[in-house]
TIPAKE-792162 format. One record per residue: x, y, z of N, C-alpha, C in turn. Coordinates in steps of 0.001 Angstrom, whole numbers, plus 500000, padded with zeros to 6 digits. Example, Ala and Ser with C-alpha at 12.3 -4.5 7.8 and 13.67 -1.06 7.14 Angstrom:
// residues 2
513190494310507800512300495500507800513200496700507800
512850497750507080513670498940507140512900500030507870
// end
This chain:
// residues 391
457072494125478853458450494589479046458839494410480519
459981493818480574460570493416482150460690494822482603
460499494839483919460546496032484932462033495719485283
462605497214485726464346496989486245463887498009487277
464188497777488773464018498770489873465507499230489994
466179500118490155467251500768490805467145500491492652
468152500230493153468102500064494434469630501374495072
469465502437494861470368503305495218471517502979496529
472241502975496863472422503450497917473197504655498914
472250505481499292472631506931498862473591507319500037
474347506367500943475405506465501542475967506070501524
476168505123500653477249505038499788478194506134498791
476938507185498202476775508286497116478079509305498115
477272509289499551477899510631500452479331509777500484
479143508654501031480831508354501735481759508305500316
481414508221499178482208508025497651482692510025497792
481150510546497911482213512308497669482851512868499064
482775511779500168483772512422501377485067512096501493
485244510901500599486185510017500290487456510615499300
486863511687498500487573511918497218486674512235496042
485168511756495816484659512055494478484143512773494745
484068514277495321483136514939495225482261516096494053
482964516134493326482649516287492181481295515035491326
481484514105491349480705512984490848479167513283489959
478289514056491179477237514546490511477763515475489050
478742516289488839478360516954487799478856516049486752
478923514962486435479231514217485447477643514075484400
477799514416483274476802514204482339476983513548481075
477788512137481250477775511423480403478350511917479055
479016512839478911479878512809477654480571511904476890
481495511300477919482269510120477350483615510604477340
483900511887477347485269511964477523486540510960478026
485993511117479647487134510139479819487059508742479786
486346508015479206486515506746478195486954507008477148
487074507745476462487259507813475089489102508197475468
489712509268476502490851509667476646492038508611477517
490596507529478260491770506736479114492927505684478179
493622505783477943494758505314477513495068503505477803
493859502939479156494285501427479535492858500960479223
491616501768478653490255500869478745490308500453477402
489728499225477287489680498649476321488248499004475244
488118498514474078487208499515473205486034498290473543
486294497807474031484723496460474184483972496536475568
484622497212476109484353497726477742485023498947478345
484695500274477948485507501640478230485136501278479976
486220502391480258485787502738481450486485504231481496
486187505306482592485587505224483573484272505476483376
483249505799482235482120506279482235481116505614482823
481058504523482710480051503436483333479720503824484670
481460503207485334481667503949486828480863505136487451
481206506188486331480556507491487070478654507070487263
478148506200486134477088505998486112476382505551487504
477146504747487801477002503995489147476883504234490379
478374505237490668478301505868491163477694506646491995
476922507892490683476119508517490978474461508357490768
474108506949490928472677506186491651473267505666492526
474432505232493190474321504410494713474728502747494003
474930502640493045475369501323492912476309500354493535
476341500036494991477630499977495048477976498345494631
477164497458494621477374496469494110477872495947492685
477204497006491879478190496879490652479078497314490263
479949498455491561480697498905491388482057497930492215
481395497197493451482474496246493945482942494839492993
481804494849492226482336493377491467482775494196489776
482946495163489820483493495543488637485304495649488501
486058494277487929487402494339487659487760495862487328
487246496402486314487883497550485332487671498758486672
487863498701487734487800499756488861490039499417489348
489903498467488855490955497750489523492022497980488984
491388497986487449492651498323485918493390499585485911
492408500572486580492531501819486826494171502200487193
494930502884486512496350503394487267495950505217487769
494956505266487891494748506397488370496123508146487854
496202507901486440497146508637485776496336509852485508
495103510427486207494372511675486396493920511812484605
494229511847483523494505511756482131492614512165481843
491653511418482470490060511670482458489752513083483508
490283512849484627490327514481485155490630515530484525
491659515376484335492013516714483438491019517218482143
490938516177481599489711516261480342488543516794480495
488232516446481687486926516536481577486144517869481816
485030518063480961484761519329480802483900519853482207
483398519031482514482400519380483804483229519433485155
484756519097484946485559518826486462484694517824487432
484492516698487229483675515685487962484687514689488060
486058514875487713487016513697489020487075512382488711
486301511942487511486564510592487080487737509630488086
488808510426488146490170509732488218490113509453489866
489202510694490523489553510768492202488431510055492402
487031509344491757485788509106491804486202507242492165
487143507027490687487777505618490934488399505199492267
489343506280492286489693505605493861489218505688494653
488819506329495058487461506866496090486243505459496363
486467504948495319485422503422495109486182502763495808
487474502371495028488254501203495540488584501646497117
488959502637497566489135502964499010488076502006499792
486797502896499240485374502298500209485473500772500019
485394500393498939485168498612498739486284497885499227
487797498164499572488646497290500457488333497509501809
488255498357502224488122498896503690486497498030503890
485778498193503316484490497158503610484275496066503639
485128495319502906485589493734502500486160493667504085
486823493873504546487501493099505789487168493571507033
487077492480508271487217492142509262488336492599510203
488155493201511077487595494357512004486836495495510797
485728495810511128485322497189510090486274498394510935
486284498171512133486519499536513095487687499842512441
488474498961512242490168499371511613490005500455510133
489025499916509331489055500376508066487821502165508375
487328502197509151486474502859509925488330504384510028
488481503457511171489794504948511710490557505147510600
490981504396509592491772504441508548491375505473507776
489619505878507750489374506835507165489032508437507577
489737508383508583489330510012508916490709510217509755
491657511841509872492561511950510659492498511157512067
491568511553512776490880511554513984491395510021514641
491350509037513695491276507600513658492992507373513619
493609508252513425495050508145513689495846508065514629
494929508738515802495317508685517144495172507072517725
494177506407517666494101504882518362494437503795517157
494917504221516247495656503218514854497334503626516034
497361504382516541499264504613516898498860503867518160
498205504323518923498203504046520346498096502394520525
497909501582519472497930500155519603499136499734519876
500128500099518648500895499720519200502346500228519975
501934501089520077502757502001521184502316501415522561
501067500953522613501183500198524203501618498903524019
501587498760522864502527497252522896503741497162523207
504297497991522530506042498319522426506614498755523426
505217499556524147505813500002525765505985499228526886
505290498100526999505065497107528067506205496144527549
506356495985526095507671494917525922508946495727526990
508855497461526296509827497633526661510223497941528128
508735498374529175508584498264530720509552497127531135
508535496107530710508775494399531098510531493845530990
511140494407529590512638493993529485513164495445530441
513030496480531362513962497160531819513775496875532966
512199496304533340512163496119534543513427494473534815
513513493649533791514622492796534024515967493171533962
516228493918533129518026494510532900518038495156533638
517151496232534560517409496743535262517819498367535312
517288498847533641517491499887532900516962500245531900
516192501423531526515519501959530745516151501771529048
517699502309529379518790503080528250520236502078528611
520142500501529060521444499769529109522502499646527452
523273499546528123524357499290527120524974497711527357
525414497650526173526176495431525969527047495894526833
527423494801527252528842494587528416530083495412527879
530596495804526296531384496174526062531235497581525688
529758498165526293529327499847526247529095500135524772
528663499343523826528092499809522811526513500139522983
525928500684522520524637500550522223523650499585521010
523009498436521918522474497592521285521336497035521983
520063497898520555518819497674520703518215496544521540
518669495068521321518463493584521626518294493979523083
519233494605523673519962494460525402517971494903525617
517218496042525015515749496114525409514500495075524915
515035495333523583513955494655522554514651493536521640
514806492780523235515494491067522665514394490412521644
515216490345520460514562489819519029514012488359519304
514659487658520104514240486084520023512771485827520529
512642486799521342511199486496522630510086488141522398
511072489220521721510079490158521692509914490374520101
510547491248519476510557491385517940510035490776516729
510693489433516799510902488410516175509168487771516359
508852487163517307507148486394517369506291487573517309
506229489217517910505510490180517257505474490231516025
506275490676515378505954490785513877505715489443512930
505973488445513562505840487355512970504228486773512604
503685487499514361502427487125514040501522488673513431
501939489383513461501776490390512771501329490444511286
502681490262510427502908489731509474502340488509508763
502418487550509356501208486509508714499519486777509152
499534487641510378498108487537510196497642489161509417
498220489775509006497968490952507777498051489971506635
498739488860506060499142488412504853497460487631505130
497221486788505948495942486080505883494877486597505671
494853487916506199493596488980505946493933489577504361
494883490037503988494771489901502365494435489102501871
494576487518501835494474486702501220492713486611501602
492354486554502202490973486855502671490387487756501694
490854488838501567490131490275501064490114489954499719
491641489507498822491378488834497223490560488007497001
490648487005498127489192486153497826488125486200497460
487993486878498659486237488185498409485939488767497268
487206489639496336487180490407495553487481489706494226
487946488441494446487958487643493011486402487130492670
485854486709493694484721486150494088483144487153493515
483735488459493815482521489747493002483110489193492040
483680489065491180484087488974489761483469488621488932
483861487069489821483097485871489004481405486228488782
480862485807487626479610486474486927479372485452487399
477605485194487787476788484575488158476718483149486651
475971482359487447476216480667486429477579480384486088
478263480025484711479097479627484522479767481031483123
480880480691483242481576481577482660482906480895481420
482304481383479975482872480980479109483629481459478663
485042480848478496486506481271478079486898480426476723
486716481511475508487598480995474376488655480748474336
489306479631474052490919479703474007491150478908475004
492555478940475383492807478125476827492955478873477600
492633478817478863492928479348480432494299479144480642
494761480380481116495807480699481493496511480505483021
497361479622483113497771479094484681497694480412485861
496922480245486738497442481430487389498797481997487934
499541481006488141500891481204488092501943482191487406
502063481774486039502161482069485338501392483679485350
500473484037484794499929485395484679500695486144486318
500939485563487264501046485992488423502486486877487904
503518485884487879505008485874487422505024487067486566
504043487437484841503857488185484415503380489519484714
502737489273485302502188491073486327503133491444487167
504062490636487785504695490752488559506256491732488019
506326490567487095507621491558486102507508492354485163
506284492251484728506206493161483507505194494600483628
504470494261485367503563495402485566504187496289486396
504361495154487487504914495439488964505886496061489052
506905495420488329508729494975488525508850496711487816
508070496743486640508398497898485262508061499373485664
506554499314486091505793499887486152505004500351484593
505680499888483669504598499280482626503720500315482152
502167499613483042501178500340483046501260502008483113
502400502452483680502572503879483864502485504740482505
503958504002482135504216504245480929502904504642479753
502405503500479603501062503368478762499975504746479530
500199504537480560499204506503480571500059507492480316
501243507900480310502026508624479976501744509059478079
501620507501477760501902507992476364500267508644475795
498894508591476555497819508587476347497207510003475835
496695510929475696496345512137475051496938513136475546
497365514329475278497901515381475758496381516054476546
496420516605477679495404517044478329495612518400478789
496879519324477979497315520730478673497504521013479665
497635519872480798498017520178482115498996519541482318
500603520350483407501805519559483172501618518799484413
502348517609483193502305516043484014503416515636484338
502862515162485849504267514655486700504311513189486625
505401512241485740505053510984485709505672510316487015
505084509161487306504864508191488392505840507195488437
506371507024487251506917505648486500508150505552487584
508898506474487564509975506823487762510162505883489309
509381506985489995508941507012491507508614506005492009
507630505583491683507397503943492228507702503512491983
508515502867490727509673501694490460510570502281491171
510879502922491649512049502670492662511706502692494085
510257503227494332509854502290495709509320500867495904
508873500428494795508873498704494882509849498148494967
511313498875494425512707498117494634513115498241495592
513006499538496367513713499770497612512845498861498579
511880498569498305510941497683499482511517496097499142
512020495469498007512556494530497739514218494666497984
514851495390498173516229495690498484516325495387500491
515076496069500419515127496117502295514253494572502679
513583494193501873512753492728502602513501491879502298
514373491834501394515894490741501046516649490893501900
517150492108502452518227492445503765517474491657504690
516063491631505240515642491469506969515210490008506294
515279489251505355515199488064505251516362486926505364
517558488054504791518887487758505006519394487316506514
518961488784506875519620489046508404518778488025509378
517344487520508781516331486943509958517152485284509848
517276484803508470517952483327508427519161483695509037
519953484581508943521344484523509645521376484342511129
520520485230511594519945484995512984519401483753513813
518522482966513344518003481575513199518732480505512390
519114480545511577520093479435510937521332479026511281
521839480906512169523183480609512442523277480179514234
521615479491514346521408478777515622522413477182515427
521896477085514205522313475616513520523543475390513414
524050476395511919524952476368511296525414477586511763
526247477841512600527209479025512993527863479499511909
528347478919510930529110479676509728528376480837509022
526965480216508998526084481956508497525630482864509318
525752482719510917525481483601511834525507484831511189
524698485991511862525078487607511498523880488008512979
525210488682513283524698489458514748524559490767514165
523613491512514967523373493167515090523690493725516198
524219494814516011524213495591514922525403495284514222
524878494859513073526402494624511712527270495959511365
528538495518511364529406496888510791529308497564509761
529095498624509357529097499450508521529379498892507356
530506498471507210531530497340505853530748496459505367
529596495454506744529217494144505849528722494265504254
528360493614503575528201493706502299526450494202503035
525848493044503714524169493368503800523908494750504577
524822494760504926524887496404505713524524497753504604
525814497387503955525613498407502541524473498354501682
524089497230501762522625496404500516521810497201501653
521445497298502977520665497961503430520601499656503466
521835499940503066521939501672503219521323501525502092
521833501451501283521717501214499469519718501525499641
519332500422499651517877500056500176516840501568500120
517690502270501651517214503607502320517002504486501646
518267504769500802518631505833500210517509505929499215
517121504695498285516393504824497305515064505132497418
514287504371499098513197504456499599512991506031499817
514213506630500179514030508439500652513936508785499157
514725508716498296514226509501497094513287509556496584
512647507900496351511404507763496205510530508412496503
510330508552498034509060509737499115509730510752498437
510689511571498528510784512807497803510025513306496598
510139512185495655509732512371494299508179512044494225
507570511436495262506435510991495176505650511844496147
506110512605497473505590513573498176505157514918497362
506321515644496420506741516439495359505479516538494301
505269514916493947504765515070492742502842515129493287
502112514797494790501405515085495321500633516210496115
501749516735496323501650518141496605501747518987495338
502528518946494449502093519796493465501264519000491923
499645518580492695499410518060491481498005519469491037
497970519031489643497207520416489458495691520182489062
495457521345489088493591521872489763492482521165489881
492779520150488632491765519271488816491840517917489072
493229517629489992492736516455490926493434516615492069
492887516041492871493438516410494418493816514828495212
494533515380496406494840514302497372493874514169498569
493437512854498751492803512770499860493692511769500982
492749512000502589493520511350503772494246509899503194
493716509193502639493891508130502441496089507713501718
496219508829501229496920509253500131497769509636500893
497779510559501725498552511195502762499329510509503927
498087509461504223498212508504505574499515507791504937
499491506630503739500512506231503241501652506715502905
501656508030502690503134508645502762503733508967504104
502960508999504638503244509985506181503558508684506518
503260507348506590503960506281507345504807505667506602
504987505410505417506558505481505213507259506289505239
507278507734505474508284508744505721508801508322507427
507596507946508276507617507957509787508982506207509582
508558505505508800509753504632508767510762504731508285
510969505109507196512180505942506413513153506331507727
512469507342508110513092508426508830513734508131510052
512774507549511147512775506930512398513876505923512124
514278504540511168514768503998510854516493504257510366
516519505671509918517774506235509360518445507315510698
517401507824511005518057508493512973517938507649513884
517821506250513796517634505216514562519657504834514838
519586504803513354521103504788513195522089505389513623
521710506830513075522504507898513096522891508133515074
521909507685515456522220508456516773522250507336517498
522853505792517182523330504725517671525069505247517439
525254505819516308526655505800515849527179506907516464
526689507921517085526674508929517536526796508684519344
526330507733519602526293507287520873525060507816521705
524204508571521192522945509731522048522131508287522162
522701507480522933521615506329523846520253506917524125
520032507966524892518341507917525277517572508143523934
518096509149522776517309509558521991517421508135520683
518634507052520934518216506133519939517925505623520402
517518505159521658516178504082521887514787504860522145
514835506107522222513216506233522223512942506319520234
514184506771519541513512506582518477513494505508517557
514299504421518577513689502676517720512922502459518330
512122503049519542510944502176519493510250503101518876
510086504121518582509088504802517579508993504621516360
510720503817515992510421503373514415509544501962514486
510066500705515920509673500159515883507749499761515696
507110500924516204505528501525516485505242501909515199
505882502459514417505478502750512907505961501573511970
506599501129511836506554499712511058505802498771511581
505349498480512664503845497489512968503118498194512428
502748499617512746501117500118511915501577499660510361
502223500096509525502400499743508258502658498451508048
502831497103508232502496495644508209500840495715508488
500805496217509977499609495677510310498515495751509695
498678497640509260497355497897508560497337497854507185
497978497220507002498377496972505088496906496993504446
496009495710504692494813495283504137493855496127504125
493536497233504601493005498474505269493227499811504358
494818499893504460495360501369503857496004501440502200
496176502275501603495897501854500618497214501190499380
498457500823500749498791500091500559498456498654500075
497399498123500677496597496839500392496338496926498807
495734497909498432495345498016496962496659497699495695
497856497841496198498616496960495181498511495446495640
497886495003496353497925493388496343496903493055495670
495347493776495844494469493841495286494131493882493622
494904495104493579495030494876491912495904494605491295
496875494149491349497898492707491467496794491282491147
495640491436491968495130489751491857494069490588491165
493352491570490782492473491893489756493438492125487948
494858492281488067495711491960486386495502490824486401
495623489938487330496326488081486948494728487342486895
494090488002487378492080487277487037492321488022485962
492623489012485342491911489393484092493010488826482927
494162488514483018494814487830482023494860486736482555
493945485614483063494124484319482911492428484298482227
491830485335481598490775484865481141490831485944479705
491587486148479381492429486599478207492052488099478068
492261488822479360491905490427479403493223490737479904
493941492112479079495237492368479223494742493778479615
// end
């Protein structure tokens, strides 16, 4: 009989219950929450396996395991479960550790996980934003200048062509390259050792992409389907709602600054599409951008709301928190950015665009890291599993 050694790794075990699973050990294999999750399939349950893993130190079969990924984390196995062992906080708690380990700088994914690490995640780029903004007053000749015609306009500090504009640019593509990096990695656990046989035809990745996109992403779908999953006697706050309207408001506002960025650059060319800032109140993209805000604030409302009051047996960890707290810090900073441009309070709207400006780099920057990254992630763990005919 073949020998099988276990190779634990038992800090892995600690950083999974500092993370969120701490419960984990009292899991004793019942089956509950496989049997109650509402998205595992009957040829491969999950989360039970998981907990198996888990709790020996597995972490390798827990990083190349898709069905960690499938997970909508709809608590539905928490609640169930008779031992209170967290199934639901155990899952993410995995996926936390295994993105943050996949990528390059570790130190980033390191501060990402403890308050403490919040202090030099800000201070990056707050000394960035400060020396742009030293460097342009030491030329204008003013901390708090106003345009020639005494309006207040951001540019006169944080000229978009030479400061704004190539920061986030390289910002932005080099967070998008480090995702694309990190799916790699994580498509790559996937793939099963030798060759891998698919009945039927393979499905374009394209295609499956387009489909997750509108029918998971766009819907929120998947929500739904835990919603409708066993009654568990604990009242449930659904998700559906909430995040489909923060994926829109994030598509309402990246259509505006895509708008406004070609108008800016195109109308180098073609002057007829020019659009200078600050745009009037009236423009149509002006309104498409209030529009945008408004929905992004309700969203955090309904999604702060439904985190803070979630019940007994599952909880929020840093990770969870960090992501709200920096889109609220943009939300917010971004909407009194305004308010007190229109208002005319010059010192307090430029110290608080550059503070919005300092919180929208951390949130680009640290995308791949926080657990923002994890909708790109499992985004490319739906479209690997339906191009090999797993829905």
């Amino acid at each position: 009989m073949a020998a099988i050694t276990l190779q634990p790794d038992m800090d892995f075990v600690r950083r999974l219950k500092e993370t969120g699973g701490h419960n984990l050990k009292e899991c004793y294999q019942c089956a509950t929450c496989s049997v109650a999750c509402p998205m595992a399939p009957d040829n491969k349950p999950f989360p039970r396996k998981e907990m198996v893993w888990a709790s020996f130190g597995l972490k390798e079969k827990l990083t190349g395991d898709i069905d960690l990924w499938l997970c909508h984390n709809c608590g539905n196995c928490s609640d169930l479960c008779p031992r209170h062992a967290g199934p639901a906080e155990l899952m993410s708690a995995a996926r936390d550790i295994i993105y943050r380990d996949m990528l390059k700088p570790r130190l980033i994914g390191e501060w990402m996980s403890k308050p403490s690490g919040l202090v030099p995640l800000f201070l990056i780029p707050a000394l960035i934003w400060f020396i742009v903004w030293w460097i342009r007053a030491s030329i204008v000749g003013s901390w708090f200048p106003r345009a020639a015609d005494g309006r207040i306009v951001f540019g006169t500090i944080f000229y978009g062509d030479y400061t704004i504009d190539p920061i986030f640019m390289i910002t932005f593509f080099g967070a998008a390259f480090i995702l694309a990096h990190g799916c790699r990695k994580l498509l790559d656990k996937f793939r099963p050792e030798g060759k891998l046989a698919v009945i039927g035809k393979k499905k374009n990745w394209f295609v499956c992409l387009m489909e997750v996109l509108w029918e998971e992403t766009g819907s929120a779908s998947k929500f739904a389907q835990c919603e409708e999953g066993p009654a568990t006697g604990e009242p449930h706050k659904t998700r559906r709602f909430s995040h489909t309207m923060l994926v829109w408001s994030f598509c309402i506002l990246t259509f505006v600054t895509t708008v406004v960025a070609i108008g800016h650059w195109g109308g180098k060319i073609l002057p007829f599409i020019l659009i200078e800032t600050p745009m009037p109140q009236g423009f149509w993209v002006k309104i498409l951008a209030n529009i945008g805000a408004a929905l992004l604030i309700i969203a955090l409302i309904m999604l702060t709301w439904r985190r803070a009051t979630l019940n007994r047996h599952q909880a929020s960890n840093y990770y969870d928190w960090y992501l709200l707290g920096i889109i609220w810090a943009v939300a917010l900073t971004g909407m009194f950015t305004q308010i007190f441009r229109l208002m005319d309070w010059i010192h307090w709207a430029f110290v608080i665009y550059y503070i919005h400006l300092v919180v929208v780099w951390m949130l680009f920057a640290y995308v791949p890291w926080s657990k923002l990254g994890h909708f790109v992630y499992r985004t490319a763990a739906m479209v690997y599993a339906r191009m090999y005919g797993r829905s």
